[in-house]
FIKOLZA-1660 file (N, C-alpha, C; in steps of 0.1 Angstrom, whole numbers, plus 5000, padded with zeros to 4 digits):
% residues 127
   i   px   py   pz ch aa at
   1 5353 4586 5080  A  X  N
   1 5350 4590 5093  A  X CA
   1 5345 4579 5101  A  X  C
   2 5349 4575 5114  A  X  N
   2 5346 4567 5122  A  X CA
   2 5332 4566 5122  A  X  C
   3 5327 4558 5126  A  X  N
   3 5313 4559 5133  A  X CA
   3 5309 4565 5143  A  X  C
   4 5314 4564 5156  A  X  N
   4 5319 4574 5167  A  X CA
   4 5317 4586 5161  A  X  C
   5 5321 4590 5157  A  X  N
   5 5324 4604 5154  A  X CA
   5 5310 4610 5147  A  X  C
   6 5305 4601 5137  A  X  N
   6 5292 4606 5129  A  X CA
   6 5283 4608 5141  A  X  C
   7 5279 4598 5148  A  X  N
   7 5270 4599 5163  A  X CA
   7 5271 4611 5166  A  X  C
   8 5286 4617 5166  A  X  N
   8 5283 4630 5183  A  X CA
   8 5276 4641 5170  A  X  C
   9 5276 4641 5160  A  X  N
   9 5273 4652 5150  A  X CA
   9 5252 4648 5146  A  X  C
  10 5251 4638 5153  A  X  N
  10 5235 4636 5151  A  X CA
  10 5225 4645 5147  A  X  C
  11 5223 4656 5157  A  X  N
  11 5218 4664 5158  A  X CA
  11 5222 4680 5159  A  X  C
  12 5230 4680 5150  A  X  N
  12 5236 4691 5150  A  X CA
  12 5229 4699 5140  A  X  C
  13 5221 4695 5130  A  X  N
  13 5217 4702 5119  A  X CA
  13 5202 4709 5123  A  X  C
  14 5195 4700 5132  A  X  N
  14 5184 4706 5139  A  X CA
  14 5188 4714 5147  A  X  C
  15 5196 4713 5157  A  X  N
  15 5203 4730 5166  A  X CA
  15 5199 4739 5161  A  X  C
  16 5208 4737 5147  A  X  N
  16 5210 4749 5142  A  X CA
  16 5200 4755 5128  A  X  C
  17 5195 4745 5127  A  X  N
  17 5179 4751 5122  A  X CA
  17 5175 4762 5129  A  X  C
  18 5169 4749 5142  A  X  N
  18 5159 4757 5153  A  X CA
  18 5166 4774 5157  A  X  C
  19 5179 4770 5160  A  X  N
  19 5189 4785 5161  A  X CA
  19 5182 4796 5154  A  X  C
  20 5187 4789 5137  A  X  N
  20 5179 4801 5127  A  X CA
  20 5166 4809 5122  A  X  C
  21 5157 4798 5130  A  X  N
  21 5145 4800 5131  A  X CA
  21 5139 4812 5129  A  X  C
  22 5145 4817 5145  A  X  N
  22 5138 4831 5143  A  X CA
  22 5144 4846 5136  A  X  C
  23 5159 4843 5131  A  X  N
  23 5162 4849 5120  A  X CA
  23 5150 4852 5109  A  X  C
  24 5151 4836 5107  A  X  N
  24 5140 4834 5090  A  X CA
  24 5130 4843 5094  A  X  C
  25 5121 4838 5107  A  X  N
  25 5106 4845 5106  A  X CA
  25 5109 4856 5106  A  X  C
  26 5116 4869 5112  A  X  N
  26 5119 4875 5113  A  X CA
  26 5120 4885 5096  A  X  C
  27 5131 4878 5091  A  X  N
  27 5135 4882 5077  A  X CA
  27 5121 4883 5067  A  X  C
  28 5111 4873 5073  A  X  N
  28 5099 4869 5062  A  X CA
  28 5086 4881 5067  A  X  C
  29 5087 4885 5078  A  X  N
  29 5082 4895 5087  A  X CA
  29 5086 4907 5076  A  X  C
  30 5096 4911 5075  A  X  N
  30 5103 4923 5075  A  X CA
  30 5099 4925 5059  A  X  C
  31 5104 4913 5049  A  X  N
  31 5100 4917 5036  A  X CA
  31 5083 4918 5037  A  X  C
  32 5068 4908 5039  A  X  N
  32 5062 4909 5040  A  X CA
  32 5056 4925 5043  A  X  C
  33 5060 4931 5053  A  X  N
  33 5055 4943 5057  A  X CA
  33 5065 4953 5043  A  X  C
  34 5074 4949 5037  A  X  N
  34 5080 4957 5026  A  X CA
  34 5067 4958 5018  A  X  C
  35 5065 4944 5010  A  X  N
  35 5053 4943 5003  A  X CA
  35 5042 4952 5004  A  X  C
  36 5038 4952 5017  A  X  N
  36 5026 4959 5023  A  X CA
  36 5029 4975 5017  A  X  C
  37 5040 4979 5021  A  X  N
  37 5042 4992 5017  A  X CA
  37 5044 4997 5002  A  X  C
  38 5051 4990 4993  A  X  N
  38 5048 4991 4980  A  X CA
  38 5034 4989 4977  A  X  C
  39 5029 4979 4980  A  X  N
  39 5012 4978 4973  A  X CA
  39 5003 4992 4980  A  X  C
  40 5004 4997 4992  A  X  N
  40 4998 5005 4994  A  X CA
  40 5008 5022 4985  A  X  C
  41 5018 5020 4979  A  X  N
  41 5021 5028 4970  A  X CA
  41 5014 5031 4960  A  X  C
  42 5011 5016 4954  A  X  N
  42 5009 5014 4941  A  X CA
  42 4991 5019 4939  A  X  C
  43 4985 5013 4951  A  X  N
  43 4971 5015 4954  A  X CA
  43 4970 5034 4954  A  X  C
  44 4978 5043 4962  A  X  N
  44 4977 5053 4962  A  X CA
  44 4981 5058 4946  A  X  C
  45 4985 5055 4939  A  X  N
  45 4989 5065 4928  A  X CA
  45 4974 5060 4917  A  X  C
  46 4973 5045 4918  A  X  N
  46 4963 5042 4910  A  X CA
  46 4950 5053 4916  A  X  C
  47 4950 5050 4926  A  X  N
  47 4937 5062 4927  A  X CA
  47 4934 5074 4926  A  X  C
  48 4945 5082 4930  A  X  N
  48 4949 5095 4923  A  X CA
  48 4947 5095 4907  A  X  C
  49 4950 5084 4901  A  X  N
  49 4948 5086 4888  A  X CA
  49 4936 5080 4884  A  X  C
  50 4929 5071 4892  A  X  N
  50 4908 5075 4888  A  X CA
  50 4904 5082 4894  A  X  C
  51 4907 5088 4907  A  X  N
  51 4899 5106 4907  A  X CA
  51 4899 5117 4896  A  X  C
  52 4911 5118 4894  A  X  N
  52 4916 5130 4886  A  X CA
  52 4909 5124 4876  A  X  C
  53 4913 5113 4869  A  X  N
  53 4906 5110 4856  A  X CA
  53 4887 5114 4854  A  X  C
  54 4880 5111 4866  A  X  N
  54 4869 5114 4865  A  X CA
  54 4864 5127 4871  A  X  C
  55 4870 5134 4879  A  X  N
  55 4870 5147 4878  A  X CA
  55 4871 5155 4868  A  X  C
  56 4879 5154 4855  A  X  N
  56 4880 5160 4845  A  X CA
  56 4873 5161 4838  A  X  C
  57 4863 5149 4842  A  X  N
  57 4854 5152 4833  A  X CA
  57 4839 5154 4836  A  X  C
  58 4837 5157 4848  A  X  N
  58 4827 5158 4861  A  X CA
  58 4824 5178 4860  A  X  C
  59 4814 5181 4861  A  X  N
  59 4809 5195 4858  A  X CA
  59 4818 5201 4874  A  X  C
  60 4820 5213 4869  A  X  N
  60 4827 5220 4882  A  X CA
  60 4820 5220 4898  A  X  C
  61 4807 5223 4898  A  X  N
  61 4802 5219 4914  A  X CA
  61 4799 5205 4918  A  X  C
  62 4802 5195 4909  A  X  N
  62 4801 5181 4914  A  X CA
  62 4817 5172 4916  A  X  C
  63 4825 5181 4911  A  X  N
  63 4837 5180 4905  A  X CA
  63 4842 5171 4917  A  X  C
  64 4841 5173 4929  A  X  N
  64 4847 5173 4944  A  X CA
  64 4845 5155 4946  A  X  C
  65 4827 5156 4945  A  X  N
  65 4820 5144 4949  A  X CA
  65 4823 5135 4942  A  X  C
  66 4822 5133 4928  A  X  N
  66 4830 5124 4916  A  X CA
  66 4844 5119 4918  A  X  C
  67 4848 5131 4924  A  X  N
  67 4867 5125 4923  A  X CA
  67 4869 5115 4938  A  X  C
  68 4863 5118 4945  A  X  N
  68 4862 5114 4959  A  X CA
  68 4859 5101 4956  A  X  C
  69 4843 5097 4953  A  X  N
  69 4837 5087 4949  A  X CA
  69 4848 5082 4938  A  X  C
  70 4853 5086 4930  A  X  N
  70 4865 5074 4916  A  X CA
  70 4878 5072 4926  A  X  C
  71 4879 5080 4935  A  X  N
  71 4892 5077 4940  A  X CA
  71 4891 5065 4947  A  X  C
  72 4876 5060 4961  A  X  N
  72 4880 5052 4965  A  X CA
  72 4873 5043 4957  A  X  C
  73 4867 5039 4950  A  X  N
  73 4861 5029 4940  A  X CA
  73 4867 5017 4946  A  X  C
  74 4879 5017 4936  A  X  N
  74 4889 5004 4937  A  X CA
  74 4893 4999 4947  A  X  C
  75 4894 5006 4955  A  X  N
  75 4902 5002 4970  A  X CA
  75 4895 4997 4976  A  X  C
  76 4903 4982 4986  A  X  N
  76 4894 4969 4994  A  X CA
  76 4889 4983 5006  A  X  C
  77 4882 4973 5015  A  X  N
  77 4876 4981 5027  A  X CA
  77 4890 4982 5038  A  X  C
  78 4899 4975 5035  A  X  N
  78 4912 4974 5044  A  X CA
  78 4917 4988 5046  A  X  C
  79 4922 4996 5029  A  X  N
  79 4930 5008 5026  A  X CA
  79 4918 5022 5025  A  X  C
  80 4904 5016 5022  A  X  N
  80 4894 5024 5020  A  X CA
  80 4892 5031 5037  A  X  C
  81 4892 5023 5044  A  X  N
  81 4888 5032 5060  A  X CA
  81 4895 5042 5061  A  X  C
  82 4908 5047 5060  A  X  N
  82 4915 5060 5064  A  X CA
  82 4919 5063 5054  A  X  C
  83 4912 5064 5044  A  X  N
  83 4919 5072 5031  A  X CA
  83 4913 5086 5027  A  X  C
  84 4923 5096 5025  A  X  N
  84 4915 5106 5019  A  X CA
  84 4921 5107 5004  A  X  C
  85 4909 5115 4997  A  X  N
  85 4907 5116 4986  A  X CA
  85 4904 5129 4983  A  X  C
  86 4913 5137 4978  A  X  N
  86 4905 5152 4975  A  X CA
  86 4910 5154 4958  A  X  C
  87 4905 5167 4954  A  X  N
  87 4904 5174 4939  A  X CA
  87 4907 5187 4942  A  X  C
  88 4915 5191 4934  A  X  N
  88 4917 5208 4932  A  X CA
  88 4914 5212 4914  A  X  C
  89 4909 5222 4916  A  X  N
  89 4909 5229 4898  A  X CA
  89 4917 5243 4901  A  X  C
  90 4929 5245 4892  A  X  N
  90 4929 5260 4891  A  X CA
  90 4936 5257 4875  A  X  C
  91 4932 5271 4867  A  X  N
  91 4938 5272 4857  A  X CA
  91 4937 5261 4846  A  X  C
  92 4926 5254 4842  A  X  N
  92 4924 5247 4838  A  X CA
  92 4931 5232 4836  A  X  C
  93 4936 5231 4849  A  X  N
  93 4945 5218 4854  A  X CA
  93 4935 5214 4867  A  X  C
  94 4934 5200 4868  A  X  N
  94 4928 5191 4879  A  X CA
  94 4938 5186 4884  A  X  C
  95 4941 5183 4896  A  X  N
  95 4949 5179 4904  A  X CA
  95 4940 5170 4917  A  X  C
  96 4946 5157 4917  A  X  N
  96 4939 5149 4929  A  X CA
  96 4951 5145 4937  A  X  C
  97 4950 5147 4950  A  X  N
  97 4955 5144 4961  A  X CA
  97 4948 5129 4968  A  X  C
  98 4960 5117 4970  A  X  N
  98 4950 5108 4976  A  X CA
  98 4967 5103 4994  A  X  C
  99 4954 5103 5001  A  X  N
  99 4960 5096 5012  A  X CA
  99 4958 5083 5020  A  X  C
 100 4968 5076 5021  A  X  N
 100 4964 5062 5029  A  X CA
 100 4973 5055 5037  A  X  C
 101 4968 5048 5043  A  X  N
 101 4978 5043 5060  A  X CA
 101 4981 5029 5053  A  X  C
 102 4995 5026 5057  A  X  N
 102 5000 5014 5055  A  X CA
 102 4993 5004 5064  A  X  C
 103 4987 4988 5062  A  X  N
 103 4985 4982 5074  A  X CA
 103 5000 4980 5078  A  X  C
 104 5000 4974 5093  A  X  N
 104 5013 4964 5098  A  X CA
 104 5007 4951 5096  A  X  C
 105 5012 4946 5092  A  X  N
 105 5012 4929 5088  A  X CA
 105 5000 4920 5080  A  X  C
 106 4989 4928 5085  A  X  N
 106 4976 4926 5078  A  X CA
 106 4963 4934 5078  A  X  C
 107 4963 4937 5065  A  X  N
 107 4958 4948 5064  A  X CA
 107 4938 4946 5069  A  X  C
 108 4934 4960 5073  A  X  N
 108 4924 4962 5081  A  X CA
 108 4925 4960 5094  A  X  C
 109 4939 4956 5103  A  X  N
 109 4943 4956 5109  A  X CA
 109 4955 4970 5115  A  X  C
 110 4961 4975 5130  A  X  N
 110 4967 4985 5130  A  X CA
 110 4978 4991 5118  A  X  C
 111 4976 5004 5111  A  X  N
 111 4983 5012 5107  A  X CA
 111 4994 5018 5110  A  X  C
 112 5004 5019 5098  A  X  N
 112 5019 5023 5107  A  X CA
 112 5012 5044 5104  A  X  C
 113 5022 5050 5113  A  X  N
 113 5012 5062 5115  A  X CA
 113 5021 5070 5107  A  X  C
 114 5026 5066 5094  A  X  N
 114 5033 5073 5083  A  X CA
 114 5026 5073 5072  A  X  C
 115 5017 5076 5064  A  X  N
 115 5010 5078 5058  A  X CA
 115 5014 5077 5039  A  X  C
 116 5011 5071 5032  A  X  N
 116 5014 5072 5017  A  X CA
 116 5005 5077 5011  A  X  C
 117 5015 5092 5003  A  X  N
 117 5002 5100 4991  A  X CA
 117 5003 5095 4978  A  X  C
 118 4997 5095 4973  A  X  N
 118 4992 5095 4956  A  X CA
 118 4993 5109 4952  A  X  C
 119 4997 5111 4942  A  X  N
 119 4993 5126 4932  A  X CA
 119 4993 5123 4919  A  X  C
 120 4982 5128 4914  A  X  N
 120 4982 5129 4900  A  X CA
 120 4973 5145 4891  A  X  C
 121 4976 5143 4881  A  X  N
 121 4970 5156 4873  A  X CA
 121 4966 5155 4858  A  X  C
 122 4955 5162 4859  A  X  N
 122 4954 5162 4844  A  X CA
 122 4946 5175 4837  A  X  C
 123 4945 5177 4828  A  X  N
 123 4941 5191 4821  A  X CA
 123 4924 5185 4819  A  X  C
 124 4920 5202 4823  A  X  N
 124 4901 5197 4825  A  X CA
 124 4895 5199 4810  A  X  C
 125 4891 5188 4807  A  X  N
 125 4882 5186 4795  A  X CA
 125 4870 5205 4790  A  X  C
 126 4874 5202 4779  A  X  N
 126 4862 5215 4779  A  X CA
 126 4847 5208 4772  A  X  C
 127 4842 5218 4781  A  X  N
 127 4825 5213 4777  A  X CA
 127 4821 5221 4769  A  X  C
% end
């Protein structure tokens, strides 16, 4: 290839970086907030499963406060501000319901307003 010719192609590869630029951020945006949503999965089921776990074994009129308190234990103050945590008993099965808001991009920061539950269950210990 001439020399001429290499010159007019100088800056051709920066163009088209810069071009793709906002594809990338974009694409790195999009998985990042994926991530967010799996971990706030994974956070909701783990908690549902230390409520329930300590509920079962929590006397029946404290039963509520215990599961509440094990459920948000673990969780940062980010996913702990709008989370609910409840306990049910019937039939000698415990069941814990947990709820929590996804952040958008960084958590403790705005919430997407679609909510991820946790559920879990376990059979109540006899005393």
């Amino acid at each position: 290839m001439p020399r001429s010719a290499r010159r007019r192609d100088d800056g051709q590869v920066t163009i088209e970086f810069l071009g793709m630029m906002p594809t990338i951020i974009v694409t790195l945006v999009v998985l990042w907030q994926l991530v967010l949503v799996g971990y706030t999965f994974t956070l909701a089921g783990n908690a549902a499963d230390e409520a329930v776990r300590a509920g079962t074994a929590a006397e029946p009129g404290e039963r509520d406060a215990v599961c509440r308190a094990a459920g948000l234990d673990k969780l940062s103050d980010a996913w702990r501000a709008g989370a609910e945590v409840g306990c049910t008993t019937g039939g000698g099965y415990v069941t814990s319901d947990v709820k929590l808001e996804v952040p958008v991009l960084f958590p403790g920061t705005v919430s997407v307003p679609l909510p991820v539950k946790g559920h879990a269950g376990a059979v109540e210990e006899a005393k």
